[in-house]
ROBA-493988 format. One line per 5 residues: number of its first residue (from 0); their letters; for each residue x, y, z of C-alpha. Coordinates in nm, 4 decimals. Last residue first. Example, Ala and Ser with C-alpha at 12.3 -4.5 7.8 and 13.67 -1.06 7.14 Angstrom:
2
1) sa) 1.3670/-0.1060/0.7140  1.2300/-0.4500/0.7800 .
This chain:
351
350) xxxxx) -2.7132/-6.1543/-0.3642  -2.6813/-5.7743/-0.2092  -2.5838/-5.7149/0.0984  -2.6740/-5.3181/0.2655  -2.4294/-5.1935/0.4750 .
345) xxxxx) -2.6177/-4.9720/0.7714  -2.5909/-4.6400/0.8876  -2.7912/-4.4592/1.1927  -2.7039/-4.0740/1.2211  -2.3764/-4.0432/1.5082 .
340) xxxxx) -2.1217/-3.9588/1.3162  -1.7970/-3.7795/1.3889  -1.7796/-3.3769/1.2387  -1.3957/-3.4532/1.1073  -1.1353/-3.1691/1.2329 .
335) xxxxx) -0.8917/-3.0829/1.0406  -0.5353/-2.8863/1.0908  -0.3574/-2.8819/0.8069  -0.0038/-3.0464/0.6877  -0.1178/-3.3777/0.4739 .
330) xxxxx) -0.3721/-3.6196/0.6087  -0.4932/-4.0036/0.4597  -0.1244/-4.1297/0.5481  -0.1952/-3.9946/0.9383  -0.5338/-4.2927/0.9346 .
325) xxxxx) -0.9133/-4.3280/0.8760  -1.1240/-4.5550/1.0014  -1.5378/-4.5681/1.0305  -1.7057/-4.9114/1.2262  -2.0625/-4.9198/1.1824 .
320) xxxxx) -2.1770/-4.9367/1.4976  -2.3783/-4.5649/1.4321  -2.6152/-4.4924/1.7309  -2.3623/-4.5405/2.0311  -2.1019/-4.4301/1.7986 .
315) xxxxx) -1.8141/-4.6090/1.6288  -1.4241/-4.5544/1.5801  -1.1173/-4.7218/1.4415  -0.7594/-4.4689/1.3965  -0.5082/-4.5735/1.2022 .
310) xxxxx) -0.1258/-4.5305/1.2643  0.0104/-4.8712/1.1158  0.2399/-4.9576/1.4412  0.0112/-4.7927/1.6928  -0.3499/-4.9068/1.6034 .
305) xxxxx) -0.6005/-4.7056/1.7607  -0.9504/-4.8152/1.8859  -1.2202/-4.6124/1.9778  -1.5865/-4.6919/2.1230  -1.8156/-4.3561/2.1194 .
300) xxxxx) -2.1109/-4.1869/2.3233  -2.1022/-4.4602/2.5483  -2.4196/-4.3819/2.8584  -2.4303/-4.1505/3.1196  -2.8210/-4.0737/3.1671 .
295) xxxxx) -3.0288/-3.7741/3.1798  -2.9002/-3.6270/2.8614  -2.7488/-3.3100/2.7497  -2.6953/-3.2933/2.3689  -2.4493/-3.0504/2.3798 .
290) xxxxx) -2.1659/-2.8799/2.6021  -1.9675/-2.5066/2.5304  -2.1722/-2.3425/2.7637  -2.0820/-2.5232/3.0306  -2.2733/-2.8244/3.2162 .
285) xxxxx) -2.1868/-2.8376/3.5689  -2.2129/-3.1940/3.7088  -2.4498/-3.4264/3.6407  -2.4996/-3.6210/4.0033  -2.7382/-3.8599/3.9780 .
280) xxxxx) -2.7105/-3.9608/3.6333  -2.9403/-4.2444/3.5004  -2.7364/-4.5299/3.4215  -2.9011/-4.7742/3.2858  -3.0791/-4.5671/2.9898 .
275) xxxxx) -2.8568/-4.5677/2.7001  -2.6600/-4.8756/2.7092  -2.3031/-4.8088/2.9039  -2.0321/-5.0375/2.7811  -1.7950/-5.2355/2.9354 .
270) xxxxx) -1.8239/-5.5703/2.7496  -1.8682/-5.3617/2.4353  -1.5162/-5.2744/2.5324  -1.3601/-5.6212/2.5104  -1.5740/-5.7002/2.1715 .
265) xxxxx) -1.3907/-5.3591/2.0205  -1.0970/-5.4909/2.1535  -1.1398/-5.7938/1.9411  -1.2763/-5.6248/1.5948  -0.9431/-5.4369/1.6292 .
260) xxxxx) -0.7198/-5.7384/1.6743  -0.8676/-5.8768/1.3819  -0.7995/-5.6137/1.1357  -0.4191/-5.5728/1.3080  -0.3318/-5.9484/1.2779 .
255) xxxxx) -0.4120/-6.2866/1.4154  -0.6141/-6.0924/1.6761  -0.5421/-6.2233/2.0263  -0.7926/-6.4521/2.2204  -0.9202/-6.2696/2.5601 .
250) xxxxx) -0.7917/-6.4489/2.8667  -0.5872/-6.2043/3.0437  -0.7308/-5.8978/2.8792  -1.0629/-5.9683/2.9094  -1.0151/-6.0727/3.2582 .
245) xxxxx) -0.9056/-5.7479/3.3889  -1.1036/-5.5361/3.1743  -1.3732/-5.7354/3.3379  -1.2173/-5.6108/3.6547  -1.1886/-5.2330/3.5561 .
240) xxxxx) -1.5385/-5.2538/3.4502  -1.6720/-5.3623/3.8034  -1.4544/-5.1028/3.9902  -1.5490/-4.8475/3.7737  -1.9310/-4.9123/3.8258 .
235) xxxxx) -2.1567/-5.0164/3.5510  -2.2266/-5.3853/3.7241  -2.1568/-5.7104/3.6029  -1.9185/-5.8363/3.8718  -1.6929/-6.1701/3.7971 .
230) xxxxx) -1.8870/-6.3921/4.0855  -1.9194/-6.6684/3.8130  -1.6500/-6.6819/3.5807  -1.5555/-7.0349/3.6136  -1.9530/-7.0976/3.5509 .
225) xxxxx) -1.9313/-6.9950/3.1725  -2.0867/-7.1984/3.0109  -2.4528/-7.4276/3.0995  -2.6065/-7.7639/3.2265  -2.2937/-7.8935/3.3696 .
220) xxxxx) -2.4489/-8.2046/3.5375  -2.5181/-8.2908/3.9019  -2.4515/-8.6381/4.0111  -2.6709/-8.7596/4.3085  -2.5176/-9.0560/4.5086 .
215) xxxxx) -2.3449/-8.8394/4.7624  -2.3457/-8.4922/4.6217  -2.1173/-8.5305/4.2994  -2.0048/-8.2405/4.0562  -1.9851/-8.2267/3.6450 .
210) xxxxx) -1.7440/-8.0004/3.4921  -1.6305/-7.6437/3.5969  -1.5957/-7.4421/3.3120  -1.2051/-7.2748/3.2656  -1.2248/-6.8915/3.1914 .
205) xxxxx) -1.1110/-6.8978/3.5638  -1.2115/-6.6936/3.9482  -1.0436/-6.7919/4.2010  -0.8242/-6.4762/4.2324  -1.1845/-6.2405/4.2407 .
200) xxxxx) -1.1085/-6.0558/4.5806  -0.6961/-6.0018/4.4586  -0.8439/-5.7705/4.1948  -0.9458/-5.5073/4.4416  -0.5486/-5.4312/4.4813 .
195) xxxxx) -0.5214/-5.3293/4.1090  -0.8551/-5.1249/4.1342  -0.7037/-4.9511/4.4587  -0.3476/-4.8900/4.3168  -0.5548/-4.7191/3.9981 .
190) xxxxx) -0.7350/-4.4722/4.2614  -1.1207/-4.5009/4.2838  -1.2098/-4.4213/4.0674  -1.2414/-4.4222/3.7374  -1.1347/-4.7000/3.4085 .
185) xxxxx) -0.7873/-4.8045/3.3266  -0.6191/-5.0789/3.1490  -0.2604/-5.1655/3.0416  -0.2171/-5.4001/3.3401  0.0932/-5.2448/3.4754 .
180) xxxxx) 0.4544/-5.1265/3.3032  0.4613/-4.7771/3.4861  0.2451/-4.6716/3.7607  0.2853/-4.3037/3.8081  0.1312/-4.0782/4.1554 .
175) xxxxx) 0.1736/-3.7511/4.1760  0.0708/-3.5899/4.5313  -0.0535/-3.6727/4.8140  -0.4213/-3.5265/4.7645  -0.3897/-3.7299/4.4598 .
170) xxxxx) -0.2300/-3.6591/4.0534  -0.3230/-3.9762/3.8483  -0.0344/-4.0996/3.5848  -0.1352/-4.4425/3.4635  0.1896/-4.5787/3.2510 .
165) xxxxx) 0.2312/-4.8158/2.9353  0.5145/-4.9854/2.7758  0.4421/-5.2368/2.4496  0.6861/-5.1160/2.2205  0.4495/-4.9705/2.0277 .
160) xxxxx) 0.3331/-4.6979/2.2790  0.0902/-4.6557/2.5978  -0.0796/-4.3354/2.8051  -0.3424/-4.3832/3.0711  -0.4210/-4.0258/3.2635 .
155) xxxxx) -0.6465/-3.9055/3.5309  -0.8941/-3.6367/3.5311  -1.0971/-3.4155/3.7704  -1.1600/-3.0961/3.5356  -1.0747/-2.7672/3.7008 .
150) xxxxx) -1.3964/-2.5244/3.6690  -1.5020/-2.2167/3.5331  -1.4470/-2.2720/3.1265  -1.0902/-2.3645/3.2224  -0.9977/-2.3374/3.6153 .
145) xxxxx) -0.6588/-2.3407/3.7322  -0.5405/-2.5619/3.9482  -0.1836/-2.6678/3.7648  -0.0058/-2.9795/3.6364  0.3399/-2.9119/3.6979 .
140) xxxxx) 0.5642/-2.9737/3.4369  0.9414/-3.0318/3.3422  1.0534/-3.3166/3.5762  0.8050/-3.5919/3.6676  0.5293/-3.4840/3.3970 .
135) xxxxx) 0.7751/-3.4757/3.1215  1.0097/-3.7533/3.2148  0.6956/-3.9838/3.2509  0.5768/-3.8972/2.8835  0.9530/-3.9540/2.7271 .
130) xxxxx) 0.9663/-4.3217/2.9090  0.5646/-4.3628/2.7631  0.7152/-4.2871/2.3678  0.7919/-4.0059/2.1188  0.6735/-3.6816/2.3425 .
125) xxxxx) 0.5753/-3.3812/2.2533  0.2821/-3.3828/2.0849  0.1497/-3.6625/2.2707  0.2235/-3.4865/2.6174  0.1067/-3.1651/2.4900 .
120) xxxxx) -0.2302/-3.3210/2.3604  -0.2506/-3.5571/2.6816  -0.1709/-3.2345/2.9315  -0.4134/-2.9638/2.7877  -0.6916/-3.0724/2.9715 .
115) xxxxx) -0.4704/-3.0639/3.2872  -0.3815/-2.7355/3.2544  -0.0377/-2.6893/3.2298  0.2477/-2.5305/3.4354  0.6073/-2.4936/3.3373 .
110) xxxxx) 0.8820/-2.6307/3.5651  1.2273/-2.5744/3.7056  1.0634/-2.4852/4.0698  0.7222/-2.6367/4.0778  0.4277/-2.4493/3.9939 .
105) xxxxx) 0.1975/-2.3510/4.3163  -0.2411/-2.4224/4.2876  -0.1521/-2.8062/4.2717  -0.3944/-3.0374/4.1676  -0.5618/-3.3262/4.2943 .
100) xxxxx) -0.7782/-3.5959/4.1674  -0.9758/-3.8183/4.3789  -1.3198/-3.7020/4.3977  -1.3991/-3.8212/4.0589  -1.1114/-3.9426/3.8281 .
95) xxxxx) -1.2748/-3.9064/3.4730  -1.0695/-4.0440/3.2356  -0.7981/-3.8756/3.0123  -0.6418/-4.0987/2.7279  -0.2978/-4.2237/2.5652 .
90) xxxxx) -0.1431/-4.2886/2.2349  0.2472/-4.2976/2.1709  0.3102/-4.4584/1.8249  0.5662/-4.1798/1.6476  0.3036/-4.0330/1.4452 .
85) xxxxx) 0.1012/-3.9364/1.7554  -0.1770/-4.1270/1.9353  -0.5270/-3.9649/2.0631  -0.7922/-3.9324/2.3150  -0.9786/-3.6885/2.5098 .
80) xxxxx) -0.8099/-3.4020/2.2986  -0.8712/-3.0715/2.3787  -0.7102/-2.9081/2.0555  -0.5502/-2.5467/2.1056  -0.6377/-2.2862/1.8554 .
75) xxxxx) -0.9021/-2.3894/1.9516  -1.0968/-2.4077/2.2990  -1.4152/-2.4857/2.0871  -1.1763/-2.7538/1.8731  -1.3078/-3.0646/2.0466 .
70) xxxxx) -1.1439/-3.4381/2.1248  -1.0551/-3.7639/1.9013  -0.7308/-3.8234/1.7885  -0.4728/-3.7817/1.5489  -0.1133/-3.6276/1.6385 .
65) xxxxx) 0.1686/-3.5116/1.3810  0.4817/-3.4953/1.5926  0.7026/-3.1435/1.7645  0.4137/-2.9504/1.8042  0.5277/-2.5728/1.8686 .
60) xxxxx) 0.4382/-2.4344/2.2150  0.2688/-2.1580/2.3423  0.2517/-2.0528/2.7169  0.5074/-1.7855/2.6832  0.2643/-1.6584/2.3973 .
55) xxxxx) 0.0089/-1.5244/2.5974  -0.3758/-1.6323/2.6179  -0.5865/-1.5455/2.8818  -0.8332/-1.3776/2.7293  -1.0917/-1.5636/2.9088 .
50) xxxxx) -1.2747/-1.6674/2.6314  -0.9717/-1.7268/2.3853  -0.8077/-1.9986/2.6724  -0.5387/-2.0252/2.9059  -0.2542/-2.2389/2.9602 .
45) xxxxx) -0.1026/-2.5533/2.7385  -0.1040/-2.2838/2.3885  -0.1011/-2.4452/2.0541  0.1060/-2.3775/1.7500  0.1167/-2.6384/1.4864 .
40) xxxxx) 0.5030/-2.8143/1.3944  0.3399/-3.1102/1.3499  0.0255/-3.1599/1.2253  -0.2855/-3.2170/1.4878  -0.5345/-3.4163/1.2714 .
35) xxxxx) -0.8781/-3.3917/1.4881  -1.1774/-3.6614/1.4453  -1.4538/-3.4236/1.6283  -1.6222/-3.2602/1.8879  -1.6687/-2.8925/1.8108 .
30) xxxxx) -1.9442/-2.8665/2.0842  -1.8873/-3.0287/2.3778  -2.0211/-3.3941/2.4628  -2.3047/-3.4822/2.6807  -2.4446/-3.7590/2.9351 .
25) xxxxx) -2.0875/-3.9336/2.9490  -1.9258/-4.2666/2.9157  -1.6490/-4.2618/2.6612  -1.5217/-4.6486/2.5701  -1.1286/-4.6570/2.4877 .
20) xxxxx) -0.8920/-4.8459/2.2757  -0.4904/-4.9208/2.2409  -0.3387/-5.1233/1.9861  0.0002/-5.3070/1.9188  0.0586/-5.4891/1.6616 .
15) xxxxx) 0.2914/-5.7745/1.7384  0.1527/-6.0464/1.4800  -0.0129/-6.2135/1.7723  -0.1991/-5.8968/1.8559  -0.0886/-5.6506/2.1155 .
10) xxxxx) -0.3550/-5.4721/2.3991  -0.3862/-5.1767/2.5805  -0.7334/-5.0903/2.7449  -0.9199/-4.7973/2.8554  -1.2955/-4.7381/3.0120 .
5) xxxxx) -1.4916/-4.4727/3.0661  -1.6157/-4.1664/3.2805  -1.6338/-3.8060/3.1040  -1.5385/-3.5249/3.2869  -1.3958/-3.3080/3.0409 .
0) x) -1.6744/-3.0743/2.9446 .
């Protein structure tokens, strides 16, 4: 249910907005999926679930912020969120982290434990900013083994805010692992200090066309664009997307302003995404009950982008590109969750 692969990316426009989007790349989604306005002050439980019975009220907690993201209501009353930012301009995401993430079966002395599906909703409803996030998993949580819906989700974390910090958090056989202050992106595994360290195998690479070149007497002109990228990888795999992400990021134009700046990431992830069909799954996993609309292939159910200074939230499906926002002003103090849509839409132009 949680085990989607994808892609994340921070980025600021030249006005200073700051934004933060995400491709998810899966062959299903659970039931209840949705836009979902957390309010503050909600009660939500970071253990357990209403099918197990596992539910008790040590494990509940109180929202402290408002929080709007994307993720299901079937574990309700808390909200599995696989993306989201808060009123106070924290937004983060989980991404699959196959074969590499760990979790502890023992809680930590001076700690509470939480599932790790429940970490990015408690985190954003806790927390105001990325210092407040790495505070919480360093010192007052463990993130714990235990199975939800029969199995234990392997997930790592991105999280960023409006004053430009961000932080991977990824849990390994060696324990927890945080990189504060990085790229700003994330995609699968391997681990995030692998990706970073892959990038030093495409240093020659430039957004810069290489102009004409001489063998001898015979002069050989540029004939096409984009030959300083050539060698940048192409492929579906996390290690491919995470260095596109890379070079989007480093040489993509900035958005004059917050309208722009959306339209841009959006062009960054398209760069990343899965079309239906190229990636058939070899491996599916473990469907639960609780997961529809089970495909062969992994493929982008939904691009995302949230903007942390306005609070807005910009989405499309794979078979709806028309871009839908909505924002906290549009909420008041209940819980909602908006159906997202996936039936083909297009604007019509009149003359």
């Amino acid at each position: 249910m949680f085990e989607f692969g994808c892609s994340a990316i921070s980025e600021v426009t030249k006005d200073n907005n700051h934004l933060f989007g995400r491709n998810l790349d899966f062959n299903r989604l659970s039931a209840g999926t949705g836009i979902i306005y957390v309010p503050a002050n909600y009660k939500y439980y970071v253990i357990g679930s209403k099918y197990d019975n596992t539910l008790v009220e040590e494990n509940s907690y109180l929202s402290k912020y408002a929080v709007l993201g994307i993720g299901t209501n079937v574990l309700a009353p808390t909200m599995a969120l696989y993306d989201g930012q808060n009123e106070k301009g924290l937004a983060g995401a989980q991404l699959y982290y196959r074969e590499y993430a760990h979790f502890t079966s023992a809680v930590k002395p001076g700690t509470y434990a939480v599932q790790p599906p429940y970490f990015l909703v408690h985190a954003l409803s806790q927390c105001q900013n990325v210092a407040e996030v790495i505070d919480l998993v360093q010192n007052k949580i463990t993130l714990i083994a235990k199975p939800l819906l029969g199995s234990i989700p392997t997930i790592h974390f991105i999280f960023t805010d409006k004053s430009g910090q961000s932080v991977v958090i990824e849990l390994d056989a060696d324990g927890l692992k945080i990189y504060p202050n990085q790229l700003g992106i994330l995609t699968n595994s391997p681990s995030y200090s692998w990706q970073t360290t892959n990038l030093a195998n495409y240093m020659n690479l430039t957004n810069h066309d290489f102009d004409n070149i001489s063998f001898s007497d015979v002069t050989l002109k540029q004939s096409f664009s984009g030959n300083g990228l050539h060698g940048l990888p192409g492929d579906f795999s996390s290690p491919s997307r995470f260095c596109r992400l890379a070079f989007l990021k480093k040489y993509g134009v900035k958005g004059d302003n917050e309208a722009l700046g959306v339209e841009y990431v959006f062009h960054y992830l398209a760069n990343v995404t899965f079309p239906l069909g190229l990636v058939e799954v070899s491996e599916p996993g473990t469907p639960t009950e609780k997961d529809e609309n089970i495909v062969p292939y992994d493929y982008t159910i939904y691009s995302v982008v949230y903007s942390l200074d306005k609070g807005n939230i910009y989405y499309k499906t794979y078979q709806n590109s028309l871009t839908k926002t909505i924002g906290f002003a549009d909420f008041k103090q209940d819980l909602i969750v908006i159906p997202l849509e996936f039936e083909p839409k297009f604007k019509k132009i009149s003359y």
